[in-house]
C-alpha positions in Angstrom: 0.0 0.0 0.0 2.8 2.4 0.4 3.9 1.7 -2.9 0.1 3.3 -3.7 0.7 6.0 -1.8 3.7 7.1 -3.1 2.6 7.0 -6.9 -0.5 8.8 -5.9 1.5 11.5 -4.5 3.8 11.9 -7.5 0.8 11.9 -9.9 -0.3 15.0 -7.5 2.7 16.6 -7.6 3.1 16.1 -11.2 -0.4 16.9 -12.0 0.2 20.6 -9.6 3.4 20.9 -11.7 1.3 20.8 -14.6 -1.5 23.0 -13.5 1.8 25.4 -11.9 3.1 25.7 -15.7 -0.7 26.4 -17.1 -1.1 29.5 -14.7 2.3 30.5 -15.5 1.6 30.3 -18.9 -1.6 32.3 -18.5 -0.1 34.8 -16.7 2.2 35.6 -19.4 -0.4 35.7 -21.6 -2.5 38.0 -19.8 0.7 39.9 -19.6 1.2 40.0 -23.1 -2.7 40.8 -23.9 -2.4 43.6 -21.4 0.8 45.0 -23.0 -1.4 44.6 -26.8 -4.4 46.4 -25.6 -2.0 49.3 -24.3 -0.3 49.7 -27.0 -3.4 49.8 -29.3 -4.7 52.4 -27.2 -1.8 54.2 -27.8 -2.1 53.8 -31.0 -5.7 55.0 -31.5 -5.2 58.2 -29.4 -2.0 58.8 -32.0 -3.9 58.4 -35.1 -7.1 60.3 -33.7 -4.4 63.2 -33.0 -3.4 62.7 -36.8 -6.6 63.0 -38.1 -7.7 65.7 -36.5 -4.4 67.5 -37.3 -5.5 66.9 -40.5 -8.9 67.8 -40.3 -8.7 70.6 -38.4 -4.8 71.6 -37.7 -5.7 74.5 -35.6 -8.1 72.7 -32.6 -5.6 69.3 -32.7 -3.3 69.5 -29.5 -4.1 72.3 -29.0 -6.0 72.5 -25.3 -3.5 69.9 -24.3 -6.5 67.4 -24.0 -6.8 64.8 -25.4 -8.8 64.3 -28.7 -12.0 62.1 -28.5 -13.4 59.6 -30.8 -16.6 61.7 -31.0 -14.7 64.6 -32.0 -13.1 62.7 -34.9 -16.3 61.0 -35.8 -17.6 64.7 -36.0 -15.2 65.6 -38.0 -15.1 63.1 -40.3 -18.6 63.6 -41.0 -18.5 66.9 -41.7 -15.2 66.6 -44.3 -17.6 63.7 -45.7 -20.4 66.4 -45.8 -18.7 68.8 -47.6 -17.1 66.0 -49.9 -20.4 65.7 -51.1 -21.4 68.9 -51.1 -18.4 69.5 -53.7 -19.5 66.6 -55.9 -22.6 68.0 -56.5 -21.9 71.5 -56.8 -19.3 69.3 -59.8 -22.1 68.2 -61.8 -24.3 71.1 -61.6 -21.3 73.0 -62.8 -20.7 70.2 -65.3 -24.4 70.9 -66.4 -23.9 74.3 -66.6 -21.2 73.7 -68.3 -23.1 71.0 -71.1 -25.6 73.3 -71.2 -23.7 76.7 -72.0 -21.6 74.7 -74.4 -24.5 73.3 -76.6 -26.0 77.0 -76.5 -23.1 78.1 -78.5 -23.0 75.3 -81.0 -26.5 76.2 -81.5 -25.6 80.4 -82.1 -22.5 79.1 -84.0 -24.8 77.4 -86.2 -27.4 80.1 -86.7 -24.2 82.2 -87.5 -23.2 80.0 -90.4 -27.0 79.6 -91.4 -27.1 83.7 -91.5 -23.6 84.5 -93.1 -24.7 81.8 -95.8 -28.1 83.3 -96.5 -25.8 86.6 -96.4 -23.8 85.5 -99.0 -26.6 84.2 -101.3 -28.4 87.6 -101.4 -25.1 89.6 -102.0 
């Protein structure tokens, strides 16, 4: 029975030198997730900065607080506004523009229709 005994404590110690190893290992881990997740944030507060130096050069950094996501959702949306606002103002201009254009093929037309008739009376 001691023999027993003796196994069964081994196979404990074994098995809580196995479970020992698993925390460790988790631990690191966690360490390692924890570093990740820091430096990410890091990371987003840096390119948040960038975009609103970008967006707006003159309000980035410039309390000495730091920039928040809804501030660069804000002014994303409004760049994206006026993006659009451009491309329409584009093809009303590029209307105009069609429309101005045919206008004057039509009175260069009428001009080469009168200076013909002109030239068939003289």
């Amino acid at each position: 029975m001691p023999k027993l005994s003796l196994q069964a404590e081994e196979e404990l110690k074994a098995a809580w030198s196995q479970q020992a190893k698993q925390l460790q290992e988790m631990g690191r881990r966690e360490r390692l997730l924890q570093s990740d997740v820091q430096r990410a944030g890091e990371q987003l507060e840096s390119f948040k900065i960038r975009v609103m130096q970008v967006c707006c050069p003159s309000a980035a950094g410039s309390t000495g607080k730091p920039v928040t996501e809804q501030q660069v959702i804000e002014k994303v949306r409004q760049i994206s506004d006026e993006n659009q606002q451009s491309h329409e103002r584009e093809k009303s201009l590029q209307k105009e523009l069609s429309s101005r254009l045919a206008k004057e093929r039509e009175v260069s037309a009428n001009i080469e229709v009168f200076k013909n008739s002109l030239q068939k009376l003289q």
